[in-house]
C-alpha positions, 0 to 999 in steps of 0.5 A: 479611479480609471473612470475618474481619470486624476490627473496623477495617482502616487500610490504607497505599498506600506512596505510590501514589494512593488512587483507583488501588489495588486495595487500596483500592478493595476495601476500599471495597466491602466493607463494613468499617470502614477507613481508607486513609493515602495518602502521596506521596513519602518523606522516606526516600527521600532516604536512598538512598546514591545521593542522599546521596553529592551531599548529603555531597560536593558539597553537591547534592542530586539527585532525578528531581523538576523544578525547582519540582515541588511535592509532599507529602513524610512520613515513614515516622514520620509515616505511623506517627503517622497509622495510630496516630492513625486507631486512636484515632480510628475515626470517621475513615474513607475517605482520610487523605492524608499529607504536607506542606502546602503541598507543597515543592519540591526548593530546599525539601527542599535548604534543610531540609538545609543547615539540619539540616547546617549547610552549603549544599546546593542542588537539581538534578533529574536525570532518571527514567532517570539516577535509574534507572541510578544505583539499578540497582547497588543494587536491580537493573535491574528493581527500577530500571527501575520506579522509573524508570517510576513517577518518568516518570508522575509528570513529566506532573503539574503536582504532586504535593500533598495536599488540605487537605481530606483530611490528617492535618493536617486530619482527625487534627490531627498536622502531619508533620515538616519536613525539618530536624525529620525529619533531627533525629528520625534523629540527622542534624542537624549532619552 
């Protein structure tokens, strides 16, 4: 890519800290034109059938965050209008965080559902490990157990929330979605 010289690199973490990807480090010293979208946690990722099945039957939503754990969430969606936005905006360099702020918690994330479906859905944090055992079946036990490995590092944060400072919100003026608007955007809402 150095030798290529592109006029412009916007690179994404897929949800990984900035100051620990190689990626972005390497861009970093290299002299290009770049910018880094650095998310935290995917909305998406409460697509999985193994949340959704608590969601739809019991009305539970379960995810290995503790209780009162805040974090920034977007979607893949707002990470699209993140990376467009950047290329419209070249002066815009080095880190653009993602997500909502202020960061959200489960009971949050559980209230945006039951407002997009219309019934009660309320937050219970399982652990990484259970999390790990229930995707197992659907990725594989390697696939799980990183996962799993990557939700017990993120348990010894007190958070896992954007800077005001360095957002999308802040740098490129776009405000991700809210839970209930991202379910509606899929066509999700009432269901």
């Amino acid at each position: 890519m150095i030798e290529s010289r592109p006029a412009r690199v916007v690179y994404s973490t897929s949800g990984f800290p900035a100051d620990a990807d190689p990626m972005a480090a390497a861009l970093g010293e290299s002299g290009l034109a770049h910018a880094v979208v650095a998310p935290r946690y995917y909305l998406e990722n409460l697509l999985l059938p193994v949340v959704q099945e608590g969601i739809r039957a019991e009305g539970v939503l379960r995810y290995p965050l503790a209780d009162g754990f805040a974090a920034s969430w977007s979607s893949h969606l707002d990470v699209a209008d993140a990376v467009a936005g950047l290329f419209d905006l070249p002066e815009v360099t080095g880190v653009v965080e993602v997500g909502q702020y202020p960061a959200v918690t489960g009971k949050d994330l559980a209230a945006g559902f039951a407002a997009a479906c219309g019934r009660e859905v309320v937050y219970e944090p399982i652990t990484p490990a259970r999390f790990g055992d229930l995707l197992a079946p659907l990725m594989g036990t390697e696939a799980a157990a990183v996962v799993r490995s990557g939700y017990e590092s993120v348990a010894a944060l007190p958070h896992n929330a954007i800077g005001e400072e360095c957002s999308a919100q802040q740098l490129l003026g776009l405000t991700p979605r809210t839970t209930p608007q991202w379910l509606t955007d899929l066509g999700m809402a009432g269901h």
